[in-house]
C-alpha positions as CSV (number, residue, x, y, z in Angstrom):
1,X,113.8,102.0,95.3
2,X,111.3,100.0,96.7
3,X,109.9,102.9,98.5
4,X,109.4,104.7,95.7
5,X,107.6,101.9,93.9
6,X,105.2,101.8,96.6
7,X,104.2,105.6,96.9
8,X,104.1,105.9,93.0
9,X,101.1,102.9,93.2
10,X,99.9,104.0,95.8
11,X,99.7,107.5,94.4
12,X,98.0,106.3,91.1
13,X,95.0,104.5,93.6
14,X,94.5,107.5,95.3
15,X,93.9,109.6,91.7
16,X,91.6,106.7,90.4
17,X,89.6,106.5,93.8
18,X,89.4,110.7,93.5
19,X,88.1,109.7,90.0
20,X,85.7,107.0,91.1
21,X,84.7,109.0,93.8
22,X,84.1,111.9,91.5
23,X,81.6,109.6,89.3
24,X,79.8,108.4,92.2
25,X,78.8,111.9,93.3
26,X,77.7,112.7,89.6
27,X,75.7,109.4,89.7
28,X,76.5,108.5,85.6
29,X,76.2,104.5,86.2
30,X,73.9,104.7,89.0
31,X,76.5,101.8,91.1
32,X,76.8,103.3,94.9
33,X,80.1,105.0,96.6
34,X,79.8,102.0,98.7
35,X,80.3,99.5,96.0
36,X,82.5,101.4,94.1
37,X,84.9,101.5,97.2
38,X,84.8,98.2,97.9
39,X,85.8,97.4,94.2
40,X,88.9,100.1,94.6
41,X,89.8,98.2,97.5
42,X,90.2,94.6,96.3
43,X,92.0,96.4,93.5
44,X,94.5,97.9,96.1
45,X,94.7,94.9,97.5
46,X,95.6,92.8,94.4
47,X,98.0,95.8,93.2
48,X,99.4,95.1,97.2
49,X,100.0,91.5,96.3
50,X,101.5,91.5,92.8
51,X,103.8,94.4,94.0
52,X,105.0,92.1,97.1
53,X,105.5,89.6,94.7
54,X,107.6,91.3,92.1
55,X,109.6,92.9,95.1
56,X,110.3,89.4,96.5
57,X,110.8,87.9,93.2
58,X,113.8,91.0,92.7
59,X,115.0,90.2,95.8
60,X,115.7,86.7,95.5
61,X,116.9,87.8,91.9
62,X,119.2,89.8,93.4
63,X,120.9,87.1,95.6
64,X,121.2,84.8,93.4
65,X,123.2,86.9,90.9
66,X,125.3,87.9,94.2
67,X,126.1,84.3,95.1
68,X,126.9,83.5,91.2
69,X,128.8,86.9,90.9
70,X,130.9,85.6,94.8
71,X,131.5,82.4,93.5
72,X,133.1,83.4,89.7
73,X,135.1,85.6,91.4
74,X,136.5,82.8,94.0
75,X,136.8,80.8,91.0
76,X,139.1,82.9,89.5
């Protein structure tokens, strides 16, 4: 699952950056590829950081309803 979370961003920044890059060339805003890329990246790297955090936050979701789930059983 979390494979599949990760190509599907990383697919969607690879179509904006074709867009971006696609801009650039026809020179509409006048900003550089350069600068253009390095905006793309930071936003790969936030989109890197907020998917690391959901995953992590599921994770430790996911425990915790496995610990509750272990002890109601033993409970019962």
């Amino acid at each position: 699952m979390q494979d599949s979370a990760i190509t599907a961003a990383l697919v969607g920044v690879v179509m904006a950056l074709i867009k971006l890059i696609e801009k650039g060339v026809q020179g509409k805003n006048g900003n550089s590829i350069e600068y253009r890329l390095g905006l793309l990246e930071n936003q790969i790297l936030e989109l890197r950081t907020k998917l690391h955090d959901f995953q992590r936050g599921f994770f430790e979701f996911r425990e915790e309803a496995r610990i509750k789930w272990a002890r109601e059983e033993k409970d019962e």
